[in-house]
C-alpha positions in Angstrom: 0.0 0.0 0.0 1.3 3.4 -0.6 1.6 5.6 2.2 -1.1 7.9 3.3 -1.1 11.7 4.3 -3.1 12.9 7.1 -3.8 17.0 7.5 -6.0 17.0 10.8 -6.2 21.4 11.0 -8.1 23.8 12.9 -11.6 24.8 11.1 -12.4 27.6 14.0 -8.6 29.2 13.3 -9.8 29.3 9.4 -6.9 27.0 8.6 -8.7 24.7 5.8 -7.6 26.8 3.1 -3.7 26.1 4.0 -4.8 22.9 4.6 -5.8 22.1 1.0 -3.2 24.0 -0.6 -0.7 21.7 1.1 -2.6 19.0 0.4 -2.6 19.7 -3.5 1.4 20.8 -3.4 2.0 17.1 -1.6 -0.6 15.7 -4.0 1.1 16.9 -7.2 4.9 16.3 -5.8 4.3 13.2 -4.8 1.4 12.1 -7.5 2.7 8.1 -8.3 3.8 8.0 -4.6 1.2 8.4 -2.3 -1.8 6.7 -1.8 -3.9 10.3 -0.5 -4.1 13.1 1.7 -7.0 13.2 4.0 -8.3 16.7 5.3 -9.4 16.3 9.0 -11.0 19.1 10.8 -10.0 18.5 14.7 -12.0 19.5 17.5 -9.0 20.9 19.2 -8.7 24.7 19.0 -5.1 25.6 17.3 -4.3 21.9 15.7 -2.1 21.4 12.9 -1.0 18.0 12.8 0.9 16.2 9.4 0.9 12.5 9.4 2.4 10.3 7.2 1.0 6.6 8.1 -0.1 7.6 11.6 3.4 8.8 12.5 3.4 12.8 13.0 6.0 14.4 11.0 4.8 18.0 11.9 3.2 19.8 14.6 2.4 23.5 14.5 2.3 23.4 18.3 5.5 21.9 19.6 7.5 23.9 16.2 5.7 26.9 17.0 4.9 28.0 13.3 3.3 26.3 10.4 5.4 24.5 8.3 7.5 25.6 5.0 6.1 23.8 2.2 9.5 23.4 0.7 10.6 21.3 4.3 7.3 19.5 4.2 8.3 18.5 1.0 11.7 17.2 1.6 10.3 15.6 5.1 7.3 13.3 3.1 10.7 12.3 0.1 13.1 11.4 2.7 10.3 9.2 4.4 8.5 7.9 0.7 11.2 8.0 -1.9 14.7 9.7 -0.7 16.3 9.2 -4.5 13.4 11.6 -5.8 14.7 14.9 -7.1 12.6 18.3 -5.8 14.1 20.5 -8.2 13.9 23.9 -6.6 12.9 22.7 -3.4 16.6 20.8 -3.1 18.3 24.2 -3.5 19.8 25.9 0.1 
């Protein structure tokens, strides 16, 4: 099975629109790779929670900030296909 993508975010913070566009960057990145991205809404005011097969990869609460997509990006290819080129996103 390929791996899945969880976004669980904050729909009372307004956060579903960031939500979605990461969702669509991982989506189109990582299009033969992974099996989805589910959007959750959590009932938790302030969440903002990535997780790749149940393991959390990012948390807005303990980093403090939301996350750069171009790190997202590297974190989900060192985890589903670390040979895969980013292009840009590789680049200091």
């Amino acid at each position: 099975m390929k791996p899945l993508i969880t976004i669980e975010y904050c729909p009372k913070c307004g956060w579903l629109l960031r939500a979605a566009y990461m969702a669509q960057e991982l989506l189109t990145t990582f299009a033969t790779e992974l099996g989805g991205v589910t959007l959750r809404p959590s009932e938790t005011g302030g969440t903002y929670i990535i997780s790749l097969n149940e393991e959390i990869i990012f948390d807005r609460k303990e980093a403090g900030h939301f996350p750069e997509i171009k790190i997202l990006k590297q974190q989900v290819r060192d985890r589903v296909n670390p040979e895969k080129s980013l292009g840009h996103s590789d680049r200091p």
